[in-house]
PDB file of N, CA, C and O in Angstrom:
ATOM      1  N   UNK A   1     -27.480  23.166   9.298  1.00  0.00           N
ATOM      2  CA  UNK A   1     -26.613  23.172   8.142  1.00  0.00           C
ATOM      3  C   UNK A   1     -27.142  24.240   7.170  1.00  0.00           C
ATOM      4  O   UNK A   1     -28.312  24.246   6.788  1.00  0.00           O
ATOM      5  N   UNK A   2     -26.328  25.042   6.833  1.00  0.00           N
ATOM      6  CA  UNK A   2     -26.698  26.221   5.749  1.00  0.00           C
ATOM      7  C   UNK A   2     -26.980  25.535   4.447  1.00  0.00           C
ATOM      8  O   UNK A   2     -26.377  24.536   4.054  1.00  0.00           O
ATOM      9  N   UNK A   3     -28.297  26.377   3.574  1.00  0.00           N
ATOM     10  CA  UNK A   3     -28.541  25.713   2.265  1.00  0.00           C
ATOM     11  C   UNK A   3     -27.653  26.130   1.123  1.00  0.00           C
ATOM     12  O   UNK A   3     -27.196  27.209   0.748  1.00  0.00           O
ATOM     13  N   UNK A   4     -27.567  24.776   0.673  1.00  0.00           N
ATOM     14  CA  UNK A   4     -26.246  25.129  -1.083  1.00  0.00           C
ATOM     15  C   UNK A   4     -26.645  25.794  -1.794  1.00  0.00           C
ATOM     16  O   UNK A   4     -27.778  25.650  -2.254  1.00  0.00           O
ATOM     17  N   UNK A   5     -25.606  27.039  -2.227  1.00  0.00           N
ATOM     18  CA  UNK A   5     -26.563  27.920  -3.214  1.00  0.00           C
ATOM     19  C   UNK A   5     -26.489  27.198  -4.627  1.00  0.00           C
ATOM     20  O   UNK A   5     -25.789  26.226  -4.911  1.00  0.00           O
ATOM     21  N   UNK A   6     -27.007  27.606  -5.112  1.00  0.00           N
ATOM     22  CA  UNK A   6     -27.613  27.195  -6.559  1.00  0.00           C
ATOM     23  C   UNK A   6     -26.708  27.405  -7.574  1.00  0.00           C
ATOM     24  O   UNK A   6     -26.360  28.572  -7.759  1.00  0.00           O
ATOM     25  N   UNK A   7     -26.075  26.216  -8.538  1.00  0.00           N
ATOM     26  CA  UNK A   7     -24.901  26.494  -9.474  1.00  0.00           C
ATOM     27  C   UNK A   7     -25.649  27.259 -10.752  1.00  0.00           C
ATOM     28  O   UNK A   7     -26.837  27.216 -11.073  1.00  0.00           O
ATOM     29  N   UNK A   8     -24.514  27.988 -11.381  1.00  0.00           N
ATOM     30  CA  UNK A   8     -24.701  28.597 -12.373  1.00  0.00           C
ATOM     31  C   UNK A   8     -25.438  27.553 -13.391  1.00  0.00           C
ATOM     32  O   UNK A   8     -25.250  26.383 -13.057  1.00  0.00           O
ATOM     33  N   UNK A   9     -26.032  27.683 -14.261  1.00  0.00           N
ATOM     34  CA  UNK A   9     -26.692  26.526 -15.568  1.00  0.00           C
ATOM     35  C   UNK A   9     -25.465  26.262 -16.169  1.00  0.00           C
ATOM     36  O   UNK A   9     -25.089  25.166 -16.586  1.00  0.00           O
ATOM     37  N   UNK A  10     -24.834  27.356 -16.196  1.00  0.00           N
ATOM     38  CA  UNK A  10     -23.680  26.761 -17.569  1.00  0.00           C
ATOM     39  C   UNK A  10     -22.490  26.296 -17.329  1.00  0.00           C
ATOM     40  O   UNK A  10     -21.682  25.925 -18.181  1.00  0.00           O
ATOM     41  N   UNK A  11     -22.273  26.306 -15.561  1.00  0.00           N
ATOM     42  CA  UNK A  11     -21.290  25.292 -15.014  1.00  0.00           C
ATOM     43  C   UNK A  11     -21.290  23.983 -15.281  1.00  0.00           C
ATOM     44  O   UNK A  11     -22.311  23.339 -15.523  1.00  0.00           O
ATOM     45  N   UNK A  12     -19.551  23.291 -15.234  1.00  0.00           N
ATOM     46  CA  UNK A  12     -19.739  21.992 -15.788  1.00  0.00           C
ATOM     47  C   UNK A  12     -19.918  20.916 -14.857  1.00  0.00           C
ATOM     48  O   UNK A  12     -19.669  21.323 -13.723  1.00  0.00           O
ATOM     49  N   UNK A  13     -20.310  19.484 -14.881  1.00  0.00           N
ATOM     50  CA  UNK A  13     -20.335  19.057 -13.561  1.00  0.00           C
ATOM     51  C   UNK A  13     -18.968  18.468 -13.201  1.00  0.00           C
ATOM     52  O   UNK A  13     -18.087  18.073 -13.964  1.00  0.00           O
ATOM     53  N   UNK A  14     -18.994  18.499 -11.835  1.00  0.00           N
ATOM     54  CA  UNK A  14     -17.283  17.867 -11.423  1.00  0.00           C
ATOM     55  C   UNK A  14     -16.607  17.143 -11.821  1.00  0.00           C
ATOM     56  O   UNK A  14     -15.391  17.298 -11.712  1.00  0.00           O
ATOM     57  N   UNK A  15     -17.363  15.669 -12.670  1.00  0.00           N
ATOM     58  CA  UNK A  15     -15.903  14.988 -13.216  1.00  0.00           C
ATOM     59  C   UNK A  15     -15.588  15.284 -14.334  1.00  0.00           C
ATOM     60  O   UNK A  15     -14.491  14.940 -14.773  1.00  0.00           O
ATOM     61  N   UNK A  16     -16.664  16.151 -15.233  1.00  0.00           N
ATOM     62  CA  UNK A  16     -16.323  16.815 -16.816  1.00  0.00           C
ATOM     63  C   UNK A  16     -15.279  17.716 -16.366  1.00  0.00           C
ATOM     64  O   UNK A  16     -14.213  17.520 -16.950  1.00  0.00           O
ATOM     65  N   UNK A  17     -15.264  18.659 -15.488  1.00  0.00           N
ATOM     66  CA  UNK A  17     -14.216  19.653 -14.619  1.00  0.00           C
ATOM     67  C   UNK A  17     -13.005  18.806 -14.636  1.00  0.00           C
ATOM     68  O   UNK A  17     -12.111  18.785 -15.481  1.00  0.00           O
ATOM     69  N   UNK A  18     -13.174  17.887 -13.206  1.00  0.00           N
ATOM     70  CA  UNK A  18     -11.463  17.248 -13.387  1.00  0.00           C
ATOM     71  C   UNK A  18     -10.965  16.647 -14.579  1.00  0.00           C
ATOM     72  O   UNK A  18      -9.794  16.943 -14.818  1.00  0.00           O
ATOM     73  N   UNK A  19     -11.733  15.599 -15.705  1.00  0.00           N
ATOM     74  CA  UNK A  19     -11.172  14.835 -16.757  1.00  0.00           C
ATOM     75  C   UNK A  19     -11.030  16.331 -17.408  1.00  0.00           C
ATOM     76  O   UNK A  19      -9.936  16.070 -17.909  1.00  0.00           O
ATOM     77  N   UNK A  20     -11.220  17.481 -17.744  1.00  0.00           N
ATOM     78  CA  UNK A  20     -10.694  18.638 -18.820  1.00  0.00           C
ATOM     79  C   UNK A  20      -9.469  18.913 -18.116  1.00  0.00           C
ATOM     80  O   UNK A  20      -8.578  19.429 -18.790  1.00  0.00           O
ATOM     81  N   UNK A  21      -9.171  18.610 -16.567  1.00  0.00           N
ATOM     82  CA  UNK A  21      -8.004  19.514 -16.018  1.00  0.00           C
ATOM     83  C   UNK A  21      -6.998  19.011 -15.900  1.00  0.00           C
ATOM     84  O   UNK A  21      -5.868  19.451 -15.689  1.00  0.00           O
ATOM     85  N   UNK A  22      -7.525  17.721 -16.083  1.00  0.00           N
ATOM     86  CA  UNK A  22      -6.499  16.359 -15.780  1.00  0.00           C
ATOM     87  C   UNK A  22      -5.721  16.350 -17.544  1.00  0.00           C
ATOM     88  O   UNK A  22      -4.514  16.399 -17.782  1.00  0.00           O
ATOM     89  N   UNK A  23      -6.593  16.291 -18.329  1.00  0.00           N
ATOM     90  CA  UNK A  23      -6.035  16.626 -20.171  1.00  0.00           C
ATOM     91  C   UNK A  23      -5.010  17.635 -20.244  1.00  0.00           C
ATOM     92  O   UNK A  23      -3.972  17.452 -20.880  1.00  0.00           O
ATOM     93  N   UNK A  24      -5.345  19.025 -19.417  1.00  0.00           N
ATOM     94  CA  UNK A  24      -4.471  20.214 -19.248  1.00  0.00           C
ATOM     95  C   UNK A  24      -3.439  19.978 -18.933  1.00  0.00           C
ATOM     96  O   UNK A  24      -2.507  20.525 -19.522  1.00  0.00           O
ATOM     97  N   UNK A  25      -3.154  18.913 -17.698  1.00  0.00           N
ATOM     98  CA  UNK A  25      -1.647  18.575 -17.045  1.00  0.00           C
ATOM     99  C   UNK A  25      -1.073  17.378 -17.681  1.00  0.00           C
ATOM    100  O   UNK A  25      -0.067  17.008 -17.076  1.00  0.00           O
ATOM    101  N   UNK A  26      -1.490  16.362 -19.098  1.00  0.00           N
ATOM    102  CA  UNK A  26      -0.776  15.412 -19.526  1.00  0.00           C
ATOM    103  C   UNK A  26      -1.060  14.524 -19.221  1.00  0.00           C
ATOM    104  O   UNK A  26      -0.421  13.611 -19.745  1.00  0.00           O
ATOM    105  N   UNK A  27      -1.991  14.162 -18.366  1.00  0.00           N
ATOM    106  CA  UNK A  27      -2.373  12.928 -17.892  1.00  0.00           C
ATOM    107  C   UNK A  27      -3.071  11.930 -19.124  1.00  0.00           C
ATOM    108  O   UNK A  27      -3.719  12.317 -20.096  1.00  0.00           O
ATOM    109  N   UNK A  28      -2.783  10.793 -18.819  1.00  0.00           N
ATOM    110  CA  UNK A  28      -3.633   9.788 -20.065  1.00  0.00           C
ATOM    111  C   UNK A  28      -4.286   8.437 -18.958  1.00  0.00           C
ATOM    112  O   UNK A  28      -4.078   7.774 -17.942  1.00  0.00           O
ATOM    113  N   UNK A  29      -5.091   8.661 -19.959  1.00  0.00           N
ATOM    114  CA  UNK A  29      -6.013   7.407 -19.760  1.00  0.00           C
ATOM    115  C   UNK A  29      -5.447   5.534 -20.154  1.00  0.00           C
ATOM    116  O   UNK A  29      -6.133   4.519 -20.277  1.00  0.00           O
ATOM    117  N   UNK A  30      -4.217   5.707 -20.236  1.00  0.00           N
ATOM    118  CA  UNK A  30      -3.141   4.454 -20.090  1.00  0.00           C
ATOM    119  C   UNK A  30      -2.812   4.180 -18.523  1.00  0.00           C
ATOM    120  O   UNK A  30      -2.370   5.054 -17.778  1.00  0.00           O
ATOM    121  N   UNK A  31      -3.052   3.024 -18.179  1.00  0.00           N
ATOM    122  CA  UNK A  31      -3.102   2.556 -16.932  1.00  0.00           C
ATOM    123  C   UNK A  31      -1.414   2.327 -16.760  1.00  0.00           C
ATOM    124  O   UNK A  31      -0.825   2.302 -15.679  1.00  0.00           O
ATOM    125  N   UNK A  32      -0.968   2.213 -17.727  1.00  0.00           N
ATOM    126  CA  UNK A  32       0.960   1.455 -17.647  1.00  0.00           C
ATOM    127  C   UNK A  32       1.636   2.651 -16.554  1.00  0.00           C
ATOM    128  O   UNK A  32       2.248   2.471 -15.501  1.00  0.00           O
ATOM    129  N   UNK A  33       1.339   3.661 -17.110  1.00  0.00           N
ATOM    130  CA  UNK A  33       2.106   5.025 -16.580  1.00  0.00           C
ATOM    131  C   UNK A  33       1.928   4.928 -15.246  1.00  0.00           C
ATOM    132  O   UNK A  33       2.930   4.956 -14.531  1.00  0.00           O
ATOM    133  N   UNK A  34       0.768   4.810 -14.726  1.00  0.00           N
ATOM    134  CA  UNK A  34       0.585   5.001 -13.402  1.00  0.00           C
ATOM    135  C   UNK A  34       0.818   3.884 -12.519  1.00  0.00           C
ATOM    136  O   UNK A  34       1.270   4.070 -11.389  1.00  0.00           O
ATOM    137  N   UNK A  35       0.495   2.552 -13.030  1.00  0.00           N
ATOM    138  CA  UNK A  35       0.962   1.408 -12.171  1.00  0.00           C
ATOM    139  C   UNK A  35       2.766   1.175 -12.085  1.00  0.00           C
ATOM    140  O   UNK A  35       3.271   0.587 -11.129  1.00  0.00           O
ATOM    141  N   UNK A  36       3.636   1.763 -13.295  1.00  0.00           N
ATOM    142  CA  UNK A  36       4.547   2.154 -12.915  1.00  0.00           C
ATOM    143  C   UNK A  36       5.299   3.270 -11.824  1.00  0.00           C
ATOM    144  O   UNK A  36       6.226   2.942 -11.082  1.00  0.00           O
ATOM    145  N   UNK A  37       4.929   4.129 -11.862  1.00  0.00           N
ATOM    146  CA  UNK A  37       5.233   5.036 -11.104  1.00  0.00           C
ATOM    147  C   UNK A  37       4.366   4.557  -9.713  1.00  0.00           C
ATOM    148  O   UNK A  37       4.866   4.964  -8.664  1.00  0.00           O
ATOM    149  N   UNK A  38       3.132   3.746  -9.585  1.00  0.00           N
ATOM    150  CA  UNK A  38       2.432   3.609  -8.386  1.00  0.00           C
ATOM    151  C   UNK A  38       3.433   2.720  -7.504  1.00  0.00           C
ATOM    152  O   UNK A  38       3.744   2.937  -6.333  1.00  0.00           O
ATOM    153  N   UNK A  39       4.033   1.273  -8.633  1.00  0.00           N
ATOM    154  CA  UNK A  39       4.958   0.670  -7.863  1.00  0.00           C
ATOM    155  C   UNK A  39       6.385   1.222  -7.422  1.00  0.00           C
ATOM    156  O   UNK A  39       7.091   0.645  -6.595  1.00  0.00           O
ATOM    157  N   UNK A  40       6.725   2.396  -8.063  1.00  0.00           N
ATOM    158  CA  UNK A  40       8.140   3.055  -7.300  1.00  0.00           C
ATOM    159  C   UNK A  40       7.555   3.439  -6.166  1.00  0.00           C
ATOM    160  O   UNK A  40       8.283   3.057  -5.250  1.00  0.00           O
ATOM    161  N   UNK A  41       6.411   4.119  -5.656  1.00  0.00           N
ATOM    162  CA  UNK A  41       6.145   4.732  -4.753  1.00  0.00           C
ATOM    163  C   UNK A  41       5.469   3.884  -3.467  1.00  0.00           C
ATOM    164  O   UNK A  41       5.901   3.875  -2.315  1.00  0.00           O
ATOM    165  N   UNK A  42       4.877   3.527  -3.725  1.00  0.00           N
ATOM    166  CA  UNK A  42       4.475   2.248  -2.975  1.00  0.00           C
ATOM    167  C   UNK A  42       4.882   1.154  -3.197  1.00  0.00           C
ATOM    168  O   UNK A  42       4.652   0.541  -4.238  1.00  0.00           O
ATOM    169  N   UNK A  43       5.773   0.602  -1.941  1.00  0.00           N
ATOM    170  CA  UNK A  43       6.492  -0.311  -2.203  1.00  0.00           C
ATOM    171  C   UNK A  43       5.878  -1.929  -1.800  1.00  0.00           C
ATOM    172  O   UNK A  43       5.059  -1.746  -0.900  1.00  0.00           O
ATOM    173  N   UNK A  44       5.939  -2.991  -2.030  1.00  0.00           N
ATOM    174  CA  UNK A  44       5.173  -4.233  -1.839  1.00  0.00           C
ATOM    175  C   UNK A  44       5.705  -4.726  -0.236  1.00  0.00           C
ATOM    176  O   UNK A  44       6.881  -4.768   0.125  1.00  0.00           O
ATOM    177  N   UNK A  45       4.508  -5.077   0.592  1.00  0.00           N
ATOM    178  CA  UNK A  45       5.044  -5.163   1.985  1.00  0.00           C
ATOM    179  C   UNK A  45       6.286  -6.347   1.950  1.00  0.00           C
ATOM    180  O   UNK A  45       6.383  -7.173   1.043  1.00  0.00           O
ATOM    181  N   UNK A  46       7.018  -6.279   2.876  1.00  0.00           N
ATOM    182  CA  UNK A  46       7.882  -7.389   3.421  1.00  0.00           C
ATOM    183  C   UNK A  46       7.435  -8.471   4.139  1.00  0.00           C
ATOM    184  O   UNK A  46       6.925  -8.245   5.237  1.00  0.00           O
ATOM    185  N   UNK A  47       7.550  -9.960   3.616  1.00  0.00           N
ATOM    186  CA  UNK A  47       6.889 -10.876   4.108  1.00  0.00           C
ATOM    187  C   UNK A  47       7.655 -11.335   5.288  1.00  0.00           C
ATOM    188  O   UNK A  47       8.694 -11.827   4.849  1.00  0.00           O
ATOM    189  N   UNK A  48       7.631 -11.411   6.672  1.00  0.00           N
ATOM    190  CA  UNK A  48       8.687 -11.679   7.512  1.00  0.00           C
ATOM    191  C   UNK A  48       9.161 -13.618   7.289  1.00  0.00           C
ATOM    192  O   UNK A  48       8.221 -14.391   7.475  1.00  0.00           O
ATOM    193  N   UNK A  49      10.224 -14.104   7.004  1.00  0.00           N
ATOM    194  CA  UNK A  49      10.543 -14.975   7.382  1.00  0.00           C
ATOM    195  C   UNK A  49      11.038 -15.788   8.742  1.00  0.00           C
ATOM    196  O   UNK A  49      11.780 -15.507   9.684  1.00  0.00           O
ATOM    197  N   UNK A  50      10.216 -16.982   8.346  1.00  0.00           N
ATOM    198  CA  UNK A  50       9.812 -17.693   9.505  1.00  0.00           C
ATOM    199  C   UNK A  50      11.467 -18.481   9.985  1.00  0.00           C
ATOM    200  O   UNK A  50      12.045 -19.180   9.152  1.00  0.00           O
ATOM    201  N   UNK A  51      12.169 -18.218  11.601  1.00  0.00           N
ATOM    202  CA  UNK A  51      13.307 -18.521  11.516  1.00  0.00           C
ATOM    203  C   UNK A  51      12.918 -19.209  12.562  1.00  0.00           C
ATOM    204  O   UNK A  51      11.913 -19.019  13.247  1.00  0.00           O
ATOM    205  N   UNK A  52      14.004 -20.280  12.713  1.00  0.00           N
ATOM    206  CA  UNK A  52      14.661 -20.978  14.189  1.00  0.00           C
ATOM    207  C   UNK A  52      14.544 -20.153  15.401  1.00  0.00           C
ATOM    208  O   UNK A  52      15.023 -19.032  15.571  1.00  0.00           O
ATOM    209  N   UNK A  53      13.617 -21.081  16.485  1.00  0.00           N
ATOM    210  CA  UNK A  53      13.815 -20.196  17.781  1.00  0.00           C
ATOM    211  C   UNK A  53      15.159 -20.229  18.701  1.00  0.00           C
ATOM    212  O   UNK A  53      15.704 -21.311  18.919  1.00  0.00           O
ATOM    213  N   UNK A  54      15.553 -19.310  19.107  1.00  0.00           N
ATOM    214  CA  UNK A  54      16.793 -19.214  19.692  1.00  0.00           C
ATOM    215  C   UNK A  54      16.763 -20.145  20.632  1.00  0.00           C
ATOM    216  O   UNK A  54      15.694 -20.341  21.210  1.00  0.00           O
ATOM    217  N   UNK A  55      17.847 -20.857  20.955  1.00  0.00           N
ATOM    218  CA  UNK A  55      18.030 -21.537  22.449  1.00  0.00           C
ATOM    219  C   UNK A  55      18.557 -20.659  23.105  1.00  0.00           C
ATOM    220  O   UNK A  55      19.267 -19.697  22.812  1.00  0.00           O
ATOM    221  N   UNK A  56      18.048 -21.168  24.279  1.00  0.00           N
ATOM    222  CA  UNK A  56      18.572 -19.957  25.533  1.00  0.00           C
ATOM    223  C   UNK A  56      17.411 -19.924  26.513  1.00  0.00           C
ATOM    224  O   UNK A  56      16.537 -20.596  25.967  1.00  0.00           O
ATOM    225  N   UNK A  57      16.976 -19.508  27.623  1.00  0.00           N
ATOM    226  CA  UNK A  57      15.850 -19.606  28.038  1.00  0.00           C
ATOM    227  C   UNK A  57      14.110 -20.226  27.872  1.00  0.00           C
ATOM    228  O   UNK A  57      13.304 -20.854  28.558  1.00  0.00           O
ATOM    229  N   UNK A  58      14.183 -19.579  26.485  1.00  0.00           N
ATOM    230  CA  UNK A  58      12.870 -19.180  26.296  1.00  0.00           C
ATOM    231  C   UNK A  58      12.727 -20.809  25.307  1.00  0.00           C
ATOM    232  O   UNK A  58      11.632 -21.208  24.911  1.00  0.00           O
ATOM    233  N   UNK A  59      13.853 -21.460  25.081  1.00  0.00           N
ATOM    234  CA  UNK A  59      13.599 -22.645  23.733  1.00  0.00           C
ATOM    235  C   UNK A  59      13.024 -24.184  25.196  1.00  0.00           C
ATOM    236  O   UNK A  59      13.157 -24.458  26.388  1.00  0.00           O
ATOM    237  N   UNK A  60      12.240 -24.815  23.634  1.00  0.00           N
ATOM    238  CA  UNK A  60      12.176 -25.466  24.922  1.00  0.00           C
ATOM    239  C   UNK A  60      12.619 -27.164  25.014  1.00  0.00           C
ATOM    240  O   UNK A  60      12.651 -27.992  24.104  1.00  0.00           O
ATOM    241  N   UNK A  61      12.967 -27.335  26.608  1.00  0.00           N
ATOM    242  CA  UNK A  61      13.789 -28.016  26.786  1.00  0.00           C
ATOM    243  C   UNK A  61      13.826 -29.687  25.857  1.00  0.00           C
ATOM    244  O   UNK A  61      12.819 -30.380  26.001  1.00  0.00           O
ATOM    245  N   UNK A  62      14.534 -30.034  25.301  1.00  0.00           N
ATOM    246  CA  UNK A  62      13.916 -31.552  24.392  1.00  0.00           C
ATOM    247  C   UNK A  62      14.253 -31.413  23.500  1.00  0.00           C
ATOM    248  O   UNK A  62      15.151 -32.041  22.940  1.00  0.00           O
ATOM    249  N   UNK A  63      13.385 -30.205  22.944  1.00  0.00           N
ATOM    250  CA  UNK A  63      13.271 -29.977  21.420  1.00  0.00           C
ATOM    251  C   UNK A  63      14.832 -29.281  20.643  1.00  0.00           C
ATOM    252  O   UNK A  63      15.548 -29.777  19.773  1.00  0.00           O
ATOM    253  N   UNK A  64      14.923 -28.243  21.224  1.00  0.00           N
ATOM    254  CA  UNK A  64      15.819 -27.169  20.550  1.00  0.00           C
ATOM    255  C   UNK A  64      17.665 -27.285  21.412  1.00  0.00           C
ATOM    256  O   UNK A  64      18.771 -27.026  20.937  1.00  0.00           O
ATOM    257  N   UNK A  65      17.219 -27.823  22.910  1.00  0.00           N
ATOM    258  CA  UNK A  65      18.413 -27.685  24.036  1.00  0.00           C
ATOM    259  C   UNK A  65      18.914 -29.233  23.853  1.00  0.00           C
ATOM    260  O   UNK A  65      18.308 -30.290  23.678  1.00  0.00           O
ATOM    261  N   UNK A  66      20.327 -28.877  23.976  1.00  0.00           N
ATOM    262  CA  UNK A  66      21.194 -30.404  23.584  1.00  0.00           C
ATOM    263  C   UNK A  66      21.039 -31.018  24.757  1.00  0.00           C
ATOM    264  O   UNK A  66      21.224 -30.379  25.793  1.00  0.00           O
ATOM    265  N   UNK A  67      20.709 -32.231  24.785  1.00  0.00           N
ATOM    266  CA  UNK A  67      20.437 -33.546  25.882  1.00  0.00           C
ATOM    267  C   UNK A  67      21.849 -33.344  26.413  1.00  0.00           C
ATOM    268  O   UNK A  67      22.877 -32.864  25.935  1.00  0.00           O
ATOM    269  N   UNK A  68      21.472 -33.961  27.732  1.00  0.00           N
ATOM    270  CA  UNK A  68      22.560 -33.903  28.705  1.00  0.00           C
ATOM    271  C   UNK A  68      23.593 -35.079  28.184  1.00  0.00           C
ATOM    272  O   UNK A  68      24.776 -34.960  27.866  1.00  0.00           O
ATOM    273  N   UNK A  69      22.669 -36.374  28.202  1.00  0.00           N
ATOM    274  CA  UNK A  69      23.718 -37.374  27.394  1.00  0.00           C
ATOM    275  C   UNK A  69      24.655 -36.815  26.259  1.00  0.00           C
ATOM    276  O   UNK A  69      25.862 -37.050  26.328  1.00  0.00           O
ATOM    277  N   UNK A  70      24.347 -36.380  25.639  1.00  0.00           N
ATOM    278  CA  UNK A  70      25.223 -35.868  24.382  1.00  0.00           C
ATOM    279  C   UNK A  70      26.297 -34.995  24.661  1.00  0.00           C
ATOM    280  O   UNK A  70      27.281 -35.188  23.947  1.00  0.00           O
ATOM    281  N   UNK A  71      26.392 -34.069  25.516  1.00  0.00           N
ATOM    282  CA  UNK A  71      27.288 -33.227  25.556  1.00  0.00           C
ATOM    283  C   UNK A  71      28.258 -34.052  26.546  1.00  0.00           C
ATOM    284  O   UNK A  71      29.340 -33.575  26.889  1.00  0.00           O
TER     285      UNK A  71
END
């Protein structure tokens, strides 16, 4: 692995860098803005609902298939 060259002294360190660049583009330190816009974009999963098993083959016999007496 090649060695890191050596930063200037009067460079700033990286998150003083992004929080000045992030000020530049409007960004705020209000959480509302972003959990709004986070929930348009990401949407909350879909919980699948739990349904009736089909009769037909796969149901099983007793439970779900009409007794012979009955019909």
């Amino acid at each position: 692995m090649p060695a890191r060259k050596p930063r200037p002294p009067d460079e700033k360190p990286q998150r003083e860098r992004f929080i000045e660049a992030a000020r530049e583009h409007g960004a705020s330190e209000d959480p509302e803005p972003f959990e709004r816009i986070f929930r348009q974009v990401v949407k909350p999963p879909q919980i699948p609902v739990a349904s009736k098993p089909r009769l037909g083959k796969t149901a099983v016999l007793g439970k779900y298939a009409p007794r012979s007496s009955q019909v």
